[in-house]
N, C-alpha and C positions, 0 to 999 in steps of 0.2 A: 616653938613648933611652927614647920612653916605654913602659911595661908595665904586664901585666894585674895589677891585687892581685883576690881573693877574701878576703870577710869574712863569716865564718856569726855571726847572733842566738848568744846561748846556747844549746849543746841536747845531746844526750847523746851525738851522734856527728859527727865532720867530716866534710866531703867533699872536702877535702884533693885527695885519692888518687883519687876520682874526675872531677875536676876537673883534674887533671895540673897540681898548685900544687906549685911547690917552695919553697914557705914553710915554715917550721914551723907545727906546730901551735897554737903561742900565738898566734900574727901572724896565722892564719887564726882561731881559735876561742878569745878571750883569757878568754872565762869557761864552760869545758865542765861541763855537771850531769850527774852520774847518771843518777837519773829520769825516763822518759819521759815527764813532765807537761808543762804550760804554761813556760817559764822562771822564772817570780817562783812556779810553787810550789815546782818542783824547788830552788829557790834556799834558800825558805824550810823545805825540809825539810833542809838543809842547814848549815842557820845562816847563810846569805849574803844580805846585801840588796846590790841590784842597782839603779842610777839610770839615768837616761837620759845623763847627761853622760858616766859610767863607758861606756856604750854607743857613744856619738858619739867621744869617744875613740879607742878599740880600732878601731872601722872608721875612721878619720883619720886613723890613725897610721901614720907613713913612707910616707904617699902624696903624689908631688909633682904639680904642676902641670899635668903631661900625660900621667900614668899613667889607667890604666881601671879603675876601684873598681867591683866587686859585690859586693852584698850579700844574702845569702840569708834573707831573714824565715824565722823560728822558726812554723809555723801557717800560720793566717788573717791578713788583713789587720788584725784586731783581736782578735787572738791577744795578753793579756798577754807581755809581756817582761822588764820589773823593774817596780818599785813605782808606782805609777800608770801604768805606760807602755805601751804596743800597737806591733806594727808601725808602724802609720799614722802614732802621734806619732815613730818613728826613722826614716822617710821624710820625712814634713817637718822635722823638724832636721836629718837629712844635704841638705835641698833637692835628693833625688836622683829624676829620673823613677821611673815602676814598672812590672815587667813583672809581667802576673798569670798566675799558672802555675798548672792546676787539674788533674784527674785528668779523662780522656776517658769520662766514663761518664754513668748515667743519674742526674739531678738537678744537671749542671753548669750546665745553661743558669740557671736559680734562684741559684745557688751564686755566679756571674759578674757577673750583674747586681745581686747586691746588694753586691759587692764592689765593683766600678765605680761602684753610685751612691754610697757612701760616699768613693771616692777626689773623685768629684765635687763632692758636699757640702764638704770638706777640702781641694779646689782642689787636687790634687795630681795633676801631672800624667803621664795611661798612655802608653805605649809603644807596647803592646800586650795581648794575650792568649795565651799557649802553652795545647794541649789534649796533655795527657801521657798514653798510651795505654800504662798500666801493664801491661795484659795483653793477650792477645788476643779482636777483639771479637767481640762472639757474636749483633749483631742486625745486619747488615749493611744495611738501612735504617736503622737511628740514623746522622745524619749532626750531630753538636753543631756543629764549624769552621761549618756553614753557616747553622747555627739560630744561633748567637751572632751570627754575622757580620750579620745581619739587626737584630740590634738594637743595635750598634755602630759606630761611626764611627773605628776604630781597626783593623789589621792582626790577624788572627787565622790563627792558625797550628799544625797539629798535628806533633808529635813522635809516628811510627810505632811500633809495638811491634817490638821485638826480643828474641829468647828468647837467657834467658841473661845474667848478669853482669860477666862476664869482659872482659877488655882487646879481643877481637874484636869481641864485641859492639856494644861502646862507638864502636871502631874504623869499622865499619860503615856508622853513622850520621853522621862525620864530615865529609862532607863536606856533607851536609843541614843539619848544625848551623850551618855555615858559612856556608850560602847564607841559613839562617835570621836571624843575624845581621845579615849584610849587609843587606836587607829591612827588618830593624826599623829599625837605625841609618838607612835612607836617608828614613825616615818620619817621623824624629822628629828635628829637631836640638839636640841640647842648649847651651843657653850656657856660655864660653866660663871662664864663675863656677862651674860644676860638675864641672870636670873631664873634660870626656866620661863620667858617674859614670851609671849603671844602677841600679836597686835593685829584685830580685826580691823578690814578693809571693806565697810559698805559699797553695794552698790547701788 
């Protein structure tokens, strides 16, 4: 039967638990750092060097043929990861589409586009765009889904604010996330060589 894997970059905390994985933690996060830094420096304050194969690996592993592999980039789209290596180069070695996830605020439209042109230049192909509304907003003319959506040829989509951490919260929103989902996947068909594999691209 196929099923969802979740794979986080390196970084100092999983999302496991908010994700509703019941993996372990190695399986979801096989190299966790400390430090709030970049991955290749937390690594390197560490005494840890980290490759790109070590990387392809850990999100590869024990995923078969028709399971759903996502991956949660560490950063920016060219946010180091281990030693020479960026998001954008463990996107293209996993050959996985990319969803770009940024924060709903002022300076995303900027932020978006020069993520997308770079995915562009790299030939690597978007899904979409999520606009993640961390907080509540406070200009109620800022409208970004609309201003992005204007200079995009890709689905653009925001995730509402909800107050609160906790399992209702989250709760909540579930069924949005769902519908969210559904949408991307019917936009974008991935080959049949990928897994049905996603790879989100923080901003």
């Amino acid at each position: 039967m196929p099923r969802a894997r979740m794979a986080c970059c390196p970084r100092t905390l999983s999302r496991s638990g908010a994700a509703g994985s019941t993996e372990s933690l190695q399986q979801v996060c096989a190299y966790p750092l400390r430090a709030a830094f970049s991955p290749e420096r937390a690594a390197a304050l560490e005494g840890r060097t980290l490759n790109l194969d070590q990387l392809v690996t850990a999100c590869q592993s024990g995923i078969g043929a028709d399971d759903f592999l996502l991956v949660e980039g560490a950063g920016g789209l060219l946010s180091p990861l281990a030693a020479g290596t960026t998001n954008a180069d463990l996107a293209a070695a996993l050959r996985l589409p990319v969803l770009v996830v940024a924060a709903d605020r002022l300076g995303v439209i900027n932020h978006t586009l020069l993520t997308v042109e770079v995915l562009q230049h790299r030939a690597l192909p978007l899904v979409g765009v999520v606009l993640n509304q961390a907080g509540p907003m406070t200009d109620l003319l800022m409208d970004n889904v609309a201003d992005v959506a204007h200079w995009l040829d890709c689905p653009v989509e925001r995730v509402p604010h909800r107050p609160g951490h906790q399992a209702p919260a989250w709760t909540a929103i579930g069924p949005f996330l769902h519908g969210l989902a559904n949408r991307l996947a019917a936009t974008h068909a991935t080959p049949k060589a990928n897994s049905n594999a996603n790879c989100a691209a923080h901003e």
